[in-house]
BAZA-476192 format. One line per field, with one value per residue: x, y, z of N, C-alpha, C, CB in turn; residue number from 1; residue in three letters. Coordinates in Angstrom, 2 decimals, decimal comma. Glycine has a CB too. Layout:
<atoms>
n_X = [X|...]
n_Y = [Y|...]
n_Z = [Z|...]
ca_X = [X|...]
ca_Y = [Y|...]
ca_Z = [Z|...]
c_X = [X|...]
c_Y = [Y|...]
c_Z = [Z|...]
cb_X = [X|...]
cb_Y = [Y|...]
cb_Z = [Z|...]
pos = [NUM|...]
code = [ALA|...]
</atoms>
This chain:
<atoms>
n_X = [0,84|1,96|3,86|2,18|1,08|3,54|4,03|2,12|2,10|4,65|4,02|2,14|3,98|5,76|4,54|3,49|6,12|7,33|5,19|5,28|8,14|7,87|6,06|7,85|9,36|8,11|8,29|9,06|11,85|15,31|17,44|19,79|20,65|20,65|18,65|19,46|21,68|21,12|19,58|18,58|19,08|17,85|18,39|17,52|14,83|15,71|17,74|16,42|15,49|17,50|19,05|20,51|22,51|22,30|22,87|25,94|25,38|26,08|28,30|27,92|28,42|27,75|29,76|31,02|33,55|35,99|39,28|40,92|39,14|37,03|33,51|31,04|27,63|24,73|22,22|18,29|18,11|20,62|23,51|26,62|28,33|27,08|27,85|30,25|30,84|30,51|31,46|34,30|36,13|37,14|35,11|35,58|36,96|36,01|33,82|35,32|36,31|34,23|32,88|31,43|29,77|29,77|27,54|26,07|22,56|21,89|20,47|19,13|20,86|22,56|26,06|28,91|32,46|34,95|38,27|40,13|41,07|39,26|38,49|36,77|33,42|33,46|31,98|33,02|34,63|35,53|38,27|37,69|40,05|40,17|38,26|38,12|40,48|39,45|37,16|39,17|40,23|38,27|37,31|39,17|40,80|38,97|40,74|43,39|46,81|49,02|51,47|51,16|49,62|48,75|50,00|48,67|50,33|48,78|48,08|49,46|47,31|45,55|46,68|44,84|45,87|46,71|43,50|42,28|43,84|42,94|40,10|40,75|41,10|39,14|36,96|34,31|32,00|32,47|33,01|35,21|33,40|34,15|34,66|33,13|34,39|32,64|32,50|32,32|29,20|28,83|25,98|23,47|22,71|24,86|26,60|25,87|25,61|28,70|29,67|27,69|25,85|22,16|20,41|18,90|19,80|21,85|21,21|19,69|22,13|23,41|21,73|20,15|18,39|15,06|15,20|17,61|19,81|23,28|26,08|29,24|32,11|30,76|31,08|30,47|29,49|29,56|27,46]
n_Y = [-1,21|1,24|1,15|1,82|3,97|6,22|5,58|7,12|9,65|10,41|10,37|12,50|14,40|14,77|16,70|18,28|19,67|20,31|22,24|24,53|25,18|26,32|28,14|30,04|30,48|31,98|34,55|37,82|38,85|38,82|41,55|41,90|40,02|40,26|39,30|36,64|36,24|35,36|34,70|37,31|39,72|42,13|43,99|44,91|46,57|48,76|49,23|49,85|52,14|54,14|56,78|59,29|61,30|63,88|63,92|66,42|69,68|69,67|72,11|74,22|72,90|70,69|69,50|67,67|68,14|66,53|66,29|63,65|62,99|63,47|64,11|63,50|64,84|63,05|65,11|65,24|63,20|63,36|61,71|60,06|61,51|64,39|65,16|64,92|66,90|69,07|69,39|69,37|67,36|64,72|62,50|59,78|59,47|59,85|57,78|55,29|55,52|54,43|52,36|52,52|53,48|56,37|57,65|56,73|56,48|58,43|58,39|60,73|62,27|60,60|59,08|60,12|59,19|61,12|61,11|62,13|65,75|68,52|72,15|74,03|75,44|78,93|82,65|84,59|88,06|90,84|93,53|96,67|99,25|101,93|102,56|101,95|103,91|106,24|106,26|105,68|108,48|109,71|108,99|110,19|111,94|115,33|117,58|117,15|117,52|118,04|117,52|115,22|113,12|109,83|106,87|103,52|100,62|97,90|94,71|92,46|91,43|88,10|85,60|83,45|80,77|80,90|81,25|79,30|77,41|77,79|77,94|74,92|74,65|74,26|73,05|70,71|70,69|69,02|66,03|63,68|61,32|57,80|55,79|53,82|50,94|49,01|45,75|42,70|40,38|41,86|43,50|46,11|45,43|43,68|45,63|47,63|46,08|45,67|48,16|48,93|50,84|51,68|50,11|51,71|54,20|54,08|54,05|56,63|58,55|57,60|58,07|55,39|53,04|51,88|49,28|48,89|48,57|47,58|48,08|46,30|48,04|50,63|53,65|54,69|56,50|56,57|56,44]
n_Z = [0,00|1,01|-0,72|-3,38|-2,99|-2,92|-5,27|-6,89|-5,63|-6,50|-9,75|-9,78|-8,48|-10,56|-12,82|-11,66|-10,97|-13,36|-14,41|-12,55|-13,33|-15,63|-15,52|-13,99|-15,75|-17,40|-17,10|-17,13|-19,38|-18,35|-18,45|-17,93|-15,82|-13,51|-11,68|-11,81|-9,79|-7,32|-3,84|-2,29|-2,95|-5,47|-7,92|-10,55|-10,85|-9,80|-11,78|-13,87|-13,04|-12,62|-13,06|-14,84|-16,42|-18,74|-22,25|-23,19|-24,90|-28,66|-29,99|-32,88|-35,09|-34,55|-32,84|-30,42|-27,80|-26,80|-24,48|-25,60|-27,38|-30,30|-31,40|-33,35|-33,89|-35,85|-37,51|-38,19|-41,60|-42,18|-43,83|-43,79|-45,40|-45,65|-42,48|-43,06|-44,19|-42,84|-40,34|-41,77|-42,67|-44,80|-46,29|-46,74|-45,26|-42,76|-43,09|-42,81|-40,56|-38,95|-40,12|-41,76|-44,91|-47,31|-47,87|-46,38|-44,75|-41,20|-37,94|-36,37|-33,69|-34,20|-33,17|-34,66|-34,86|-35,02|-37,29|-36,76|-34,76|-35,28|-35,78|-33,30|-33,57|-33,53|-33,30|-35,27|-36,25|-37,68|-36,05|-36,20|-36,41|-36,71|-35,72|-32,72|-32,49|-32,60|-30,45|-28,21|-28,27|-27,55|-25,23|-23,75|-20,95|-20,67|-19,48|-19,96|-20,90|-23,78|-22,88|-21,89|-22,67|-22,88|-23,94|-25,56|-26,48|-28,57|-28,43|-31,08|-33,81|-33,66|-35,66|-38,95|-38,14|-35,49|-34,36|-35,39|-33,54|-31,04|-31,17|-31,24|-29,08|-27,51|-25,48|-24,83|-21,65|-18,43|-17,46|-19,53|-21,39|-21,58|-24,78|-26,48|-28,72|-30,70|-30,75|-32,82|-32,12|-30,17|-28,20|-27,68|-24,76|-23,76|-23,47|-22,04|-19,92|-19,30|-18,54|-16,73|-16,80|-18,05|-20,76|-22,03|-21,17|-22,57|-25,51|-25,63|-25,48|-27,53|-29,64|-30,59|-32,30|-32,09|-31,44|-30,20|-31,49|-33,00|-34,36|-35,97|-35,18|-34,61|-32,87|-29,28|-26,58|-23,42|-20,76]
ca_X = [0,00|2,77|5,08|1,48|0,83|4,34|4,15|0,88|2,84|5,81|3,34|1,42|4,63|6,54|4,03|3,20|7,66|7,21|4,37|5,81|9,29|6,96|5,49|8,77|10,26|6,81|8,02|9,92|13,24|16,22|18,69|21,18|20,77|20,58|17,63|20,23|22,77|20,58|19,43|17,15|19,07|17,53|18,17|17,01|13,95|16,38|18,61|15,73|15,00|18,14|18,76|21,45|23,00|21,90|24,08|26,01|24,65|27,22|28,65|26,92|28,47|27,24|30,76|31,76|35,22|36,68|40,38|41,45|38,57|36,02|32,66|29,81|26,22|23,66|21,03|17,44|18,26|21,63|24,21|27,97|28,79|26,71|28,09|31,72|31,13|29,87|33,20|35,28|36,82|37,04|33,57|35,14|38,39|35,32|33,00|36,05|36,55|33,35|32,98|30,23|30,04|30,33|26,22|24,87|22,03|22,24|19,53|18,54|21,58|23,75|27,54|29,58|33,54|36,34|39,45|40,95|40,19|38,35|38,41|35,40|33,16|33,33|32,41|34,23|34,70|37,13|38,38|37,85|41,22|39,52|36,81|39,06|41,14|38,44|36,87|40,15|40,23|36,63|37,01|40,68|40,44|39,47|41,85|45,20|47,61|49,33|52,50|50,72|49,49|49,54|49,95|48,65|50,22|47,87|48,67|49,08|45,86|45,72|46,73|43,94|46,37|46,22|42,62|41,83|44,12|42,56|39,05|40,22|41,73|38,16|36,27|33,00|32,27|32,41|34,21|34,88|32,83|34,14|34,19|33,56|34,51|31,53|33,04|31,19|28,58|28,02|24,58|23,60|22,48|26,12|28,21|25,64|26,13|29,53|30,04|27,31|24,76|21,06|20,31|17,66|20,63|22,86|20,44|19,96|23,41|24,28|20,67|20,28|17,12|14,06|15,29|18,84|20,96|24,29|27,19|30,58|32,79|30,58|31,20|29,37|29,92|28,90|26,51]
ca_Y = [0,00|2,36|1,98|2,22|5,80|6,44|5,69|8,16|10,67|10,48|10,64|13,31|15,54|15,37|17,37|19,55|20,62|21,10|23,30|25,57|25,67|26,73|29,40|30,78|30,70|32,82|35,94|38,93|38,17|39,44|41,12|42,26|38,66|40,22|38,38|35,31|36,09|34,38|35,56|38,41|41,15|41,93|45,56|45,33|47,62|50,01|49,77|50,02|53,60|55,19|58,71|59,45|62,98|64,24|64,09|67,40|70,05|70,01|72,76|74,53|72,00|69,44|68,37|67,44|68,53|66,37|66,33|62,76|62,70|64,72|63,07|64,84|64,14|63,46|65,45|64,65|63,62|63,53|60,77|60,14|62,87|65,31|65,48|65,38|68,07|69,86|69,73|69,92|66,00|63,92|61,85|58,72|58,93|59,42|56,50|54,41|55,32|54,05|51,00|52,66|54,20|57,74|57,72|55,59|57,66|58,14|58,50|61,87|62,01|59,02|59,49|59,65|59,39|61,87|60,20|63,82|66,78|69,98|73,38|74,26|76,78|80,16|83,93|85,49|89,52|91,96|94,70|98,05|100,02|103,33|103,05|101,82|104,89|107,32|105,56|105,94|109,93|110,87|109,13|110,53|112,80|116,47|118,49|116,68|118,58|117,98|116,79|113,86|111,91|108,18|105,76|101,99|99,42|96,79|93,28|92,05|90,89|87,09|85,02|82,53|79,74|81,45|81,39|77,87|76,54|78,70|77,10|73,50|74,15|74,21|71,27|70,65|71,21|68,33|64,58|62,85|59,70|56,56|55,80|51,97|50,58|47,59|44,46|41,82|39,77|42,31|43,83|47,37|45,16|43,65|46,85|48,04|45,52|45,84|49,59|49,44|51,46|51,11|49,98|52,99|55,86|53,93|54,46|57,73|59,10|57,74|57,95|53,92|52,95|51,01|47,94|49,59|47,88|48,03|47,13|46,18|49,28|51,22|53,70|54,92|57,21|55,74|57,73]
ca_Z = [0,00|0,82|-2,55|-4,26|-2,55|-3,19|-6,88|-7,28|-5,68|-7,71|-10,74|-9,55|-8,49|-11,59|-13,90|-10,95|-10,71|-14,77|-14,60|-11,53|-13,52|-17,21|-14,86|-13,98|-17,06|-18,12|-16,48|-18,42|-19,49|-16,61|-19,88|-17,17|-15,41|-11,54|-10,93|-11,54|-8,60|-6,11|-2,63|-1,93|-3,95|-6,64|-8,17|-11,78|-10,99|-9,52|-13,10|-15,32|-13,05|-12,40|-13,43|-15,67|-16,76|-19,76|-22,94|-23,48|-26,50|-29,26|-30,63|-34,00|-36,46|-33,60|-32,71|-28,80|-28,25|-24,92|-24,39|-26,43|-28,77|-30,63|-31,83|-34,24|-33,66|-36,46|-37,80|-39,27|-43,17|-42,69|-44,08|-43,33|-46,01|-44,71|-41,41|-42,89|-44,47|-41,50|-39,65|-42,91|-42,86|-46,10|-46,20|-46,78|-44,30|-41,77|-43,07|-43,05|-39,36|-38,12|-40,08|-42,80|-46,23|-47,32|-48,39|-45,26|-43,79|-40,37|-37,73|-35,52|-32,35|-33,94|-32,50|-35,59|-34,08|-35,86|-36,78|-36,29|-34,50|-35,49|-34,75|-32,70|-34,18|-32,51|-33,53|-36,40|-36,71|-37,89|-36,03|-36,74|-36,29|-36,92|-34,49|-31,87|-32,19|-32,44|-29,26|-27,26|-28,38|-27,18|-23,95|-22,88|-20,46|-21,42|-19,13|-20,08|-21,19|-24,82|-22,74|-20,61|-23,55|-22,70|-25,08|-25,15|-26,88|-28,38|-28,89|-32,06|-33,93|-34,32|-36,88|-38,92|-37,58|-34,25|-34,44|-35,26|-32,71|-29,89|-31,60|-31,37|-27,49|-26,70|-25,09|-23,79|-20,23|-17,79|-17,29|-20,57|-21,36|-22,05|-25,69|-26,73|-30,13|-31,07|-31,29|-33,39|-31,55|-29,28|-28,30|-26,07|-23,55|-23,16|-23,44|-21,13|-18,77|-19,02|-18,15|-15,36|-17,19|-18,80|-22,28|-22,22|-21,40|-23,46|-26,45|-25,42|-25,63|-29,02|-31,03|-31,25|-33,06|-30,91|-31,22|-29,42|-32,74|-32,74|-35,88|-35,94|-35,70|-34,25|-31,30|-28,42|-25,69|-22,81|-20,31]
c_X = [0,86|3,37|3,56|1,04|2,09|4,66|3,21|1,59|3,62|5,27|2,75|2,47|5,49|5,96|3,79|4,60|7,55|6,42|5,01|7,09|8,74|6,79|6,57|9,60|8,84|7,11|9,20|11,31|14,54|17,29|19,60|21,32|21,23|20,06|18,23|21,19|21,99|20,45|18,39|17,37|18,75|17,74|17,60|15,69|14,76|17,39|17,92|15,19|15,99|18,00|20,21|21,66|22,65|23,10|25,05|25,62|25,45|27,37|27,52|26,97|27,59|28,21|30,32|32,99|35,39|38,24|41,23|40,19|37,29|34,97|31,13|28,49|25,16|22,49|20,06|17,94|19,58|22,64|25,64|28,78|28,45|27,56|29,89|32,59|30,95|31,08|34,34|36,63|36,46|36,19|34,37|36,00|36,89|34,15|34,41|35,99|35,52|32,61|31,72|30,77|29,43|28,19|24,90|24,36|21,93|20,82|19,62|19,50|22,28|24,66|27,91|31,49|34,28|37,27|40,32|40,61|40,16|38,72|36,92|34,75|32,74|32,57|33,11|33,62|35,83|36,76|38,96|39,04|40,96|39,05|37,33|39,99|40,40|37,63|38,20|40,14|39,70|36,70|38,19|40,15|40,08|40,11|43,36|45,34|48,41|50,82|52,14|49,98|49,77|48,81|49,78|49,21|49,38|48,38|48,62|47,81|46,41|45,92|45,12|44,21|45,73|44,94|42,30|42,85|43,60|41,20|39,56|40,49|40,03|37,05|35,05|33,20|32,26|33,16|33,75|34,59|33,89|34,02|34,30|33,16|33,31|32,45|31,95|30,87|28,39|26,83|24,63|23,28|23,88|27,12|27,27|25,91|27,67|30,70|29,07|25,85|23,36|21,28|20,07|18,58|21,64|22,15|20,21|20,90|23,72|23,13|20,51|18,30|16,15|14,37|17,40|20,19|21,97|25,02|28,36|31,23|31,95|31,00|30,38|30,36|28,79|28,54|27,44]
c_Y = [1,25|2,84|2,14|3,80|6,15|6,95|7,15|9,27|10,93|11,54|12,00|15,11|15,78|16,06|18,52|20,52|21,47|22,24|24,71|26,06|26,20|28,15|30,09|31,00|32,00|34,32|36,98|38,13|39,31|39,88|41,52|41,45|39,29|39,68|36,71|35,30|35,17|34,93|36,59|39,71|40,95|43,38|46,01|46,01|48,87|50,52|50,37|52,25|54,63|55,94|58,76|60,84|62,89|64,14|65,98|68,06|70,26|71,62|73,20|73,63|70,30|68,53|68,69|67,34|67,47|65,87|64,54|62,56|63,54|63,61|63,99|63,66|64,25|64,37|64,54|64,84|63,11|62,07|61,04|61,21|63,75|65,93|65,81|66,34|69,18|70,31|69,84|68,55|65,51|62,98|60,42|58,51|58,86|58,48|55,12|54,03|54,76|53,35|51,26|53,41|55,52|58,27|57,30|56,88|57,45|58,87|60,24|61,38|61,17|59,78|59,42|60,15|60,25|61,45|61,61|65,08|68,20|70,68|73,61|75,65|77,55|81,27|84,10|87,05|90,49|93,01|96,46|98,93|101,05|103,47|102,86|103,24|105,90|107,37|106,38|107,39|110,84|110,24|109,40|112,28|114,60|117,49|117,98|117,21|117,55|116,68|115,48|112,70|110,49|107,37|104,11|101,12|98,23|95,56|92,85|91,12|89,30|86,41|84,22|80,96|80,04|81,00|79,81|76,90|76,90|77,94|75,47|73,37|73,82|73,46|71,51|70,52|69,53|66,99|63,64|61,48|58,90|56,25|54,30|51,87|49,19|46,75|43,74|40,77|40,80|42,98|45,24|46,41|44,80|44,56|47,71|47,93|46,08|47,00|49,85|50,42|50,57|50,94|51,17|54,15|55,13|54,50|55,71|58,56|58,86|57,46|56,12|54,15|52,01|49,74|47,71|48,61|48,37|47,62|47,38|47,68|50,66|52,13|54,34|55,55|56,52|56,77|57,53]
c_Z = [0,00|-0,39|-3,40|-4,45|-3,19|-4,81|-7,32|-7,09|-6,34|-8,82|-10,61|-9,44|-9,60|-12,71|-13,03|-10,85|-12,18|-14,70|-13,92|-12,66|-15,17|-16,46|-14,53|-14,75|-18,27|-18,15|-17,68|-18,27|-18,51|-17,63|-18,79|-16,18|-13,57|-11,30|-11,29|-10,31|-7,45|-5,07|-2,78|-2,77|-5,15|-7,07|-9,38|-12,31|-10,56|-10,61|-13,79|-14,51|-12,35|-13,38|-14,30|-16,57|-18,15|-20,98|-22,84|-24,71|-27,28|-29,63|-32,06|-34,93|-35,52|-33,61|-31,02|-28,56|-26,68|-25,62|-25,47|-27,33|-29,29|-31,04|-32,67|-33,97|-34,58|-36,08|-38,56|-40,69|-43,12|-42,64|-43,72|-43,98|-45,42|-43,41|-41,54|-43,26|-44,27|-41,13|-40,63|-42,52|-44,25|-45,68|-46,00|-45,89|-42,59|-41,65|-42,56|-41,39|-38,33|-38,82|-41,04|-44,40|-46,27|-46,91|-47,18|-44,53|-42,28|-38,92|-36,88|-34,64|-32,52|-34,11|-34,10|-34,68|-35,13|-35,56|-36,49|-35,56|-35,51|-34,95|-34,08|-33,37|-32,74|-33,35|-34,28|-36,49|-36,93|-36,99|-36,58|-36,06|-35,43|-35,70|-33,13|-31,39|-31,92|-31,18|-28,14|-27,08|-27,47|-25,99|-23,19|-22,31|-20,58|-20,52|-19,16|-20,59|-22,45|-24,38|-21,99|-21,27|-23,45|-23,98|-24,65|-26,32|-27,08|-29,12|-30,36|-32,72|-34,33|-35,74|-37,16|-38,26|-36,02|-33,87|-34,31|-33,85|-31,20|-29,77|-31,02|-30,10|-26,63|-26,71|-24,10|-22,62|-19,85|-18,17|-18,94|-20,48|-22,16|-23,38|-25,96|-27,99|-30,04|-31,39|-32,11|-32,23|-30,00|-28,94|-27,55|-24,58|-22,81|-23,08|-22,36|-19,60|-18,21|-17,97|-16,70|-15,66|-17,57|-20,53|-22,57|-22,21|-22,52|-25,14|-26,70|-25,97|-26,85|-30,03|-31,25|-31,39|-31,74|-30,66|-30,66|-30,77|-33,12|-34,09|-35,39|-36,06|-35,19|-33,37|-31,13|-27,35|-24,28|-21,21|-18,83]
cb_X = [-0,94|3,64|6,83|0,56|0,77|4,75|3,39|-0,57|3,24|6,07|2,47|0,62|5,27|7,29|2,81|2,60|9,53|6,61|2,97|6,40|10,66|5,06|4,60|9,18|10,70|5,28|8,57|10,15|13,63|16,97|18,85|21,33|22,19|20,21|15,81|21,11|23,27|21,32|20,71|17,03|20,36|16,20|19,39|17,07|12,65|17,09|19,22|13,67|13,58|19,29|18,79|21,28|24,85|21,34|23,46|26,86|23,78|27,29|29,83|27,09|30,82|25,89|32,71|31,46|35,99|35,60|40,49|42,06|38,17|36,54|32,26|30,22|25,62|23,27|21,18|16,08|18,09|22,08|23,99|28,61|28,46|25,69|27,48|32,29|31,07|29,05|33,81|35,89|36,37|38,35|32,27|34,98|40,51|35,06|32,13|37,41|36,96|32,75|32,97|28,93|29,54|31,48|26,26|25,77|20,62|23,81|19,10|16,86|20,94|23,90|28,53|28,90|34,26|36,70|40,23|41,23|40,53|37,09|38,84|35,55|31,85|34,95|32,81|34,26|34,04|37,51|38,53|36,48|41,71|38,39|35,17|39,83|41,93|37,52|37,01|41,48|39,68|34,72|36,34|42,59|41,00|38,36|41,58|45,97|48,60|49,51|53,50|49,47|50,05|49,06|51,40|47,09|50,74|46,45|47,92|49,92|44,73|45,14|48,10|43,61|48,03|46,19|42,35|42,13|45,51|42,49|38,86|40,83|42,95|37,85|37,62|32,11|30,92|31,31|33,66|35,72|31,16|33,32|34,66|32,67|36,39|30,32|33,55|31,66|29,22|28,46|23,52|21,85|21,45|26,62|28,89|24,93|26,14|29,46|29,62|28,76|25,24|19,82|19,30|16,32|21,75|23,38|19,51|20,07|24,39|25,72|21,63|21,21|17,41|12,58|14,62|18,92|20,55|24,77|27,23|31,02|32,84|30,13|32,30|28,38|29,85|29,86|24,30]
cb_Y = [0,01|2,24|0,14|1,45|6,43|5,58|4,06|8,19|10,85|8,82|9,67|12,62|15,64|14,49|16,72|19,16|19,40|20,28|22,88|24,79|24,49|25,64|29,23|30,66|28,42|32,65|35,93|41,11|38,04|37,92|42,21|43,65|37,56|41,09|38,72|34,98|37,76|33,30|36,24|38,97|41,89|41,27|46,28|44,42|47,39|49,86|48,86|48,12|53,68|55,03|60,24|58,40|63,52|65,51|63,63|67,49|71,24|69,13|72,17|75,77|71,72|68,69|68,56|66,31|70,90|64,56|66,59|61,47|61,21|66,07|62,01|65,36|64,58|62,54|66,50|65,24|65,34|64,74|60,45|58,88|63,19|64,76|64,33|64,72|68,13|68,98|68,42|72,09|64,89|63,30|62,04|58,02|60,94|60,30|56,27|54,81|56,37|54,92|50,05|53,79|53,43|58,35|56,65|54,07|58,03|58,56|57,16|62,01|61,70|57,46|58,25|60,50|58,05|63,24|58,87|64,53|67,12|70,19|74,82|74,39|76,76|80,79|84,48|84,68|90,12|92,83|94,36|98,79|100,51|103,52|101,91|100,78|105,12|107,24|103,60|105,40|110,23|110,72|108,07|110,55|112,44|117,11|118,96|115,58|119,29|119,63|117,57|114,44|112,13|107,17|105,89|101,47|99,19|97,16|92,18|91,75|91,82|86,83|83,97|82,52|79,66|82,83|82,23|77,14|76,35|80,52|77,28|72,39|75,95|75,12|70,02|69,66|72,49|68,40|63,15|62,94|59,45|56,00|56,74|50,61|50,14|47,65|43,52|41,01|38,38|42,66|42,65|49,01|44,10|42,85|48,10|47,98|44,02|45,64|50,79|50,43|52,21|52,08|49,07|53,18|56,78|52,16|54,00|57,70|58,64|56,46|58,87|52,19|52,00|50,83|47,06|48,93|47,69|47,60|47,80|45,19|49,18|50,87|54,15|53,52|58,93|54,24|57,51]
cb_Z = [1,22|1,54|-3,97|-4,11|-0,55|-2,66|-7,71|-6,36|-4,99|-8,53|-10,94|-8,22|-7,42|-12,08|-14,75|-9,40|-10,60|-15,89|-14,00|-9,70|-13,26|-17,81|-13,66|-13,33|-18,00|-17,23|-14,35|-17,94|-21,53|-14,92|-21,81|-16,60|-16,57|-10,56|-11,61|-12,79|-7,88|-5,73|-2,29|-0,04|-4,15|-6,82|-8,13|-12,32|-10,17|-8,24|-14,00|-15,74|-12,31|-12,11|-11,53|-16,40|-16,53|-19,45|-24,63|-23,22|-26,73|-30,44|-30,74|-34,63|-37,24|-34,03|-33,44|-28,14|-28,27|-23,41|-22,57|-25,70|-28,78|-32,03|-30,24|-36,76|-32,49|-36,74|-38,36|-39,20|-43,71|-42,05|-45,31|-43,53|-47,17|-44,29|-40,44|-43,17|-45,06|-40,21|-38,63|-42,55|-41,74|-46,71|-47,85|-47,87|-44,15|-41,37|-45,03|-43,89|-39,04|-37,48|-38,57|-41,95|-47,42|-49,44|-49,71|-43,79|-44,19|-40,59|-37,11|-35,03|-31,25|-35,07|-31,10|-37,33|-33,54|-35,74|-38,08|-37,35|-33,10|-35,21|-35,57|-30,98|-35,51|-31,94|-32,78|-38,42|-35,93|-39,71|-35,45|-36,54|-37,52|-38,02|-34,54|-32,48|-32,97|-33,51|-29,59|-27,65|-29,38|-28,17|-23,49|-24,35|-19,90|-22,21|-17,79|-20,46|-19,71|-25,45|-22,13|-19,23|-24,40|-20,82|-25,89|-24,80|-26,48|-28,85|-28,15|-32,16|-35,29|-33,99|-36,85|-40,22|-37,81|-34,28|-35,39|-37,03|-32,86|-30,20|-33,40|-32,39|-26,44|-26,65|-24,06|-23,93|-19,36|-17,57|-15,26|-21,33|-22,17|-21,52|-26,46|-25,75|-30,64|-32,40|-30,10|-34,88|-31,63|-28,95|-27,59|-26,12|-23,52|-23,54|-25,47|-21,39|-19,08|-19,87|-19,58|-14,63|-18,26|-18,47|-22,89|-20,80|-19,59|-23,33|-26,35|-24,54|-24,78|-29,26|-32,80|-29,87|-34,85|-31,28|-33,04|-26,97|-33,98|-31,44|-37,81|-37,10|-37,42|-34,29|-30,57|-27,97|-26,23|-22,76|-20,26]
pos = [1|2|3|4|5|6|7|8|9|10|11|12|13|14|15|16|17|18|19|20|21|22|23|24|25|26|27|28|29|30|31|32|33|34|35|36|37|38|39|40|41|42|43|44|45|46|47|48|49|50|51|52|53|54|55|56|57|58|59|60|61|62|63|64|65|66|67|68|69|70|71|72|73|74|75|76|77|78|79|80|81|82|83|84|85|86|87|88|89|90|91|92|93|94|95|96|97|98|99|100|101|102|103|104|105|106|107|108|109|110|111|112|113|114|115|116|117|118|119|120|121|122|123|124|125|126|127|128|129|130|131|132|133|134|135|136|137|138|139|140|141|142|143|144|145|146|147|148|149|150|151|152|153|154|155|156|157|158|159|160|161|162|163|164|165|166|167|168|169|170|171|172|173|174|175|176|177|178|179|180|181|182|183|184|185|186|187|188|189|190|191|192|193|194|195|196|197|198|199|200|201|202|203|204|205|206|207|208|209|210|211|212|213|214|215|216|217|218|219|220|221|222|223]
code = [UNK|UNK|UNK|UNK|UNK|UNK|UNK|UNK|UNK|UNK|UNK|UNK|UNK|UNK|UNK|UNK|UNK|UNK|UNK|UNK|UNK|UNK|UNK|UNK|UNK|UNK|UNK|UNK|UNK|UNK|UNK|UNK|UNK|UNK|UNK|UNK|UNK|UNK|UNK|UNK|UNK|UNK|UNK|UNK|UNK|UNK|UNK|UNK|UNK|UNK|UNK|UNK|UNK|UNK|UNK|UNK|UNK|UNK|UNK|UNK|UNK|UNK|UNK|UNK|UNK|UNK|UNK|UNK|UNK|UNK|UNK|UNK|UNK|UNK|UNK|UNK|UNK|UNK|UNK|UNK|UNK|UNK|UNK|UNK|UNK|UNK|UNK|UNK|UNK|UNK|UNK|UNK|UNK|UNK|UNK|UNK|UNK|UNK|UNK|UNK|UNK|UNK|UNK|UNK|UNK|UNK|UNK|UNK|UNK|UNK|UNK|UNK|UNK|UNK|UNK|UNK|UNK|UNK|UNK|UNK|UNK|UNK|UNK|UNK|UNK|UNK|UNK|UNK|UNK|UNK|UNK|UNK|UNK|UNK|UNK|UNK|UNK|UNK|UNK|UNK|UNK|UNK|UNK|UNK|UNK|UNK|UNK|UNK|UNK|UNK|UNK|UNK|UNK|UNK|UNK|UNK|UNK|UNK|UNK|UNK|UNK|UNK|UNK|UNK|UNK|UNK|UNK|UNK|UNK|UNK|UNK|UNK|UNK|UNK|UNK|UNK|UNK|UNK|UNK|UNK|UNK|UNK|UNK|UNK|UNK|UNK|UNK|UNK|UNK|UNK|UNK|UNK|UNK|UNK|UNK|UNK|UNK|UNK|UNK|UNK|UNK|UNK|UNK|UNK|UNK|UNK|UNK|UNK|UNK|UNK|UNK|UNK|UNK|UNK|UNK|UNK|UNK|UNK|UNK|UNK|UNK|UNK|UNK]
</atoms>
């Protein structure tokens, strides 16, 4: 009587373990695999809602100047030419550098990397000599005397060299990100993982499409 109970049970609990382990295999999928470590921590509602700093706003040509690398940020419309002929690079030395062709259109906010730097656009104006001197005239004092005349020396006016290297010294504000080259077979979820971030700011930061799709050669600035 016992091994007959025994048997029933058996029977009875091995469709009931399947079902339980169907039902937990039902639930969303864990892509940054915390809810695998085991134990009670679990934080992957606290990944999916951290907070994360905003990108910075490029420049007018929509470069980002930081100290080892510069990076231009699509517009609507615009293809790998376009943009290289924004910052004034050869189209195809900067398709080459990020693993596309000259023509490939490119979405709203996608990173494109510069294999060189840029000058940053600034302000351009000539000065007026004239008006400068005429200026200095009318506001020198009117009881000086003929002999008390002071004279200023003014610095020499910049060169266009001058100029552009003054332009390229200058770098967006705050701590430079991280830049990661795409390997093949990798995804945003694993370069997310990797760095500690979300898919969602990772996407963010470098324009990735809804389905966060990544290619060989790509890069990414990482939030």
């Amino acid at each position: 009587m016992d091994d007959a109970f025994r048997k029933s049970a058996t029977r009875i609990a091995g469709p009931l373990a399947a079902a339980a382990m169907l039902a937990a295999c039902s639930g969303p999928i864990d892509y940054d695999m915390r809810g695998r470590m085991g134990g009670s921590l679990d934080t992957s509602q606290a990944a999916l809602s951290a907070s994360t700093a905003d990108r910075p706003v490029p420049d007018a040509r929509g470069v980002l100047s930081y100290p080892t690398y510069q990076v231009a940020v699509a517009r609507t419309g615009d293809t790998v030419a376009d943009v290289a002929n924004r910052v004034g690079l050869p189209a195809g030395e900067v398709a080459r550098y990020n693993g596309m062709q000259p023509n490939d259109p490119l979405r709203p906010d996608e990173i494109i990397a510069l294999p060189s730097r840029v000058g940053v656009a600034v302000p351009t104006g000539n000065v007026d000599i004239a008006t400068l001197a005429g200026n200095a005239i009318n506001n020198a004092p009117a009881t000086a005397r003929p002999s008390e005349v002071t004279t200023t020396t003014l610095a020499p006016a910049q060169t266009s060299a001058q100029t552009r290297a003054t332009s390229s010294a200058a770098q967006t504000g705050g701590v430079e990100p991280i830049r990661h080259k795409v390997q093949r077979g990798e995804t945003a979820y694993t370069v997310a993982r990797l760095y500690g971030v979300t898919p969602k700011s990772l996407a963010e930061w470098n324009g990735l499409d809804a389905n966060f799709t990544l290619r060989e050669g790509q890069y990414l600035l990482i939030p």
